[in-house]
C-alpha positions in Angstrom: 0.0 0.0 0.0 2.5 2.5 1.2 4.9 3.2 -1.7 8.0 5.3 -1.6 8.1 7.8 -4.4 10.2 11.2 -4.4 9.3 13.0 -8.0 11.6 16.0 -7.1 14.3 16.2 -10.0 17.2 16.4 -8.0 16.1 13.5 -5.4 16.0 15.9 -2.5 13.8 15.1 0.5 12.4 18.7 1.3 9.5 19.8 2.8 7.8 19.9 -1.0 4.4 17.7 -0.3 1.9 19.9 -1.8 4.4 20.0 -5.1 5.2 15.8 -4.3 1.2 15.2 -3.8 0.2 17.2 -6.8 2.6 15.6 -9.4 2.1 12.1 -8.4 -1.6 12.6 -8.4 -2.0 14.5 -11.8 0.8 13.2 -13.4 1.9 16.1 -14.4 5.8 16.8 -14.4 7.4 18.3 -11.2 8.7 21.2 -12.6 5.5 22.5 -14.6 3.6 21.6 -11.3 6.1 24.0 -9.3 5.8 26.8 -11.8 2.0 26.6 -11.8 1.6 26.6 -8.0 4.1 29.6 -8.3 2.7 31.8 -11.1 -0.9 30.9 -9.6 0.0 32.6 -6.1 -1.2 36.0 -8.5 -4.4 34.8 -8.7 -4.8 33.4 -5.0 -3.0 36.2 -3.1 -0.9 33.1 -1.6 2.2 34.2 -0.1 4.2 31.2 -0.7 3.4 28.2 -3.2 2.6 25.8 0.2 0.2 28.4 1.9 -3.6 27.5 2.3 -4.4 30.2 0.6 -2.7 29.4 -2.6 -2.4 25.2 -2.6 -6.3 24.7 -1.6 -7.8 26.8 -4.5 -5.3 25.1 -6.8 -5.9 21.7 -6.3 -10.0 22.4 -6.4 -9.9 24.8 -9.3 -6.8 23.7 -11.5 -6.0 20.3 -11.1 -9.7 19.1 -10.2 -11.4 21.1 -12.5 -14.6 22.2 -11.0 -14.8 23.9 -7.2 -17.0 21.8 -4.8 -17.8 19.4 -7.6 -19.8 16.4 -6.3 -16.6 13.9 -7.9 -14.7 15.7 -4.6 -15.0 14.3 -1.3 -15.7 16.7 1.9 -17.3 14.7 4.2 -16.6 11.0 5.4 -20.2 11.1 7.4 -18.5 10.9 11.1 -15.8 8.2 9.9 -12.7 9.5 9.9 -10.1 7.2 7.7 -6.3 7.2 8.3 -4.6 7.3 4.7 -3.8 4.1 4.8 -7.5 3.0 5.7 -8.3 5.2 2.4 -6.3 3.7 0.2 -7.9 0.3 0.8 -11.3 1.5 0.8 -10.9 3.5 -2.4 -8.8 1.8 -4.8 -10.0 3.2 -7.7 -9.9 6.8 -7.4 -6.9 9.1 -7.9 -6.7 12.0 -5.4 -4.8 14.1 -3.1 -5.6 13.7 0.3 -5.2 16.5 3.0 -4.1 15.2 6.2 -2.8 17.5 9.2 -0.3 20.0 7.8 0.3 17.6 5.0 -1.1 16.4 1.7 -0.3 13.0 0.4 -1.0 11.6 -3.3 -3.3 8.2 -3.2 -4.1 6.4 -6.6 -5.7 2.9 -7.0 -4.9 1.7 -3.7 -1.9 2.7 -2.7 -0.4 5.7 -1.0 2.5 8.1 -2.4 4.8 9.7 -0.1 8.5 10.0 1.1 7.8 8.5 4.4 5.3 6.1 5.8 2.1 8.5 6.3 -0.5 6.0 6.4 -1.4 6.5 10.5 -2.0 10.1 9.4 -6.0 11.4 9.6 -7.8 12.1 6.5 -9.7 15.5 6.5 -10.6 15.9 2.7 -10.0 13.9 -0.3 -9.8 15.5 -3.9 -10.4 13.6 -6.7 -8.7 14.5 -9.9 -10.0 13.2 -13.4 -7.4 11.9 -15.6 -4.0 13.1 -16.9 -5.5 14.0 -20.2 -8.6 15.5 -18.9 -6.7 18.0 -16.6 -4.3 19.0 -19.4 -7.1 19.8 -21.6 -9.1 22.0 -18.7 -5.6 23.7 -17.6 -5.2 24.5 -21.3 -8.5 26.1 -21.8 -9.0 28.2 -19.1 -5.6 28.1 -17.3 -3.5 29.6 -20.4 -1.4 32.0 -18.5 -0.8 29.3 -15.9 0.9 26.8 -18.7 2.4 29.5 -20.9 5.4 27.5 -22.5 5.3 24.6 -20.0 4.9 21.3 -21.8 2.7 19.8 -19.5 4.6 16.3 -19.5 3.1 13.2 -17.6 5.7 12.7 -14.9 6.6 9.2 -15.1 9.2 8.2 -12.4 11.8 7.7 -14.5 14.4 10.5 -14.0 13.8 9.3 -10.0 15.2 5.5 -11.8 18.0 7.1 -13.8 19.4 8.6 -10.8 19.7 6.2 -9.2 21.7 4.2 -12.1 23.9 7.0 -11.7 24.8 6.9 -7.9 25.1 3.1 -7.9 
């Protein structure tokens, strides 16, 4: 369930989980993610990329598409799931889960982090549409957000080569 998975490009283990949860989630490449959350901090009033006020409206209006859309989880009717509980009970959704002070990527039951965060609480779960899907969307009414990013789907292999490298 739990699977170790670092997407930043240089392999460091920083504080990055709204950047981390967001790639692996959307499948979008780290660095268009991380220019995105940046350039969208206009729009938000955000101070930083990471801040609540810039990550939250993001993730609902960006990457999910639609702002309280009924595909997007709120409530877990007075059951509160750990993220490793989630993950089982939801295999086949792909979503970013927001836990306490952290946001962890979940797709088809497993869990995508650089620690072990499955004991963590679960307050909201968003669920993101397809790779394809949220291109398209960010495309069309995100254009100043993407202007001359590629959009790439972040794959996991740069995280493989580097480690050929160092071995």
């Amino acid at each position: 369930m739990f699977k170790f998975t670092n997407p930043h490009p240089e392999q460091k283990l920083v504080g990055d989980c709204v950047k981390r949860a967001c790639v692996i989630a959307s499948e979008i490449n780290y660095h268009d993610i991380a220019i995105m959350l940046n350039r969208y901090r206009k729009e938000s009033g955000g101070s930083k990329f990471n801040s609540n006020e810039n990550w939250k409206p993001f993730i609902e209006n960006v990457l999910c598409g639609v702002k309280d859309s009924d595909d997007m989880q709120h409530a877990f009717e007075g059951h509160r799931y750990t993220v490793a509980d989630y993950a089982e009970t939801w295999v086949p959704h792909r979503c970013i889960l927001r836990c306490s002070k952290h946001l962890v990527a979940c797709k088809y039951g497993d869990y995508y982090d650089t620690w072990d965060s499955g004991n963590k609480g679960v307050y909201i779960a968003y669920m993101l549409p397809r790779y394809e899907q949220i291109v398209e969307h960010i495309r069309k009414h995100y254009p100043k957000l993407c202007k001359g990013l590629t959009l790439e789907k972040y794959t996991g292999r740069f995280r493989i080569a580097l480690w050929k490298f160092k071995s």
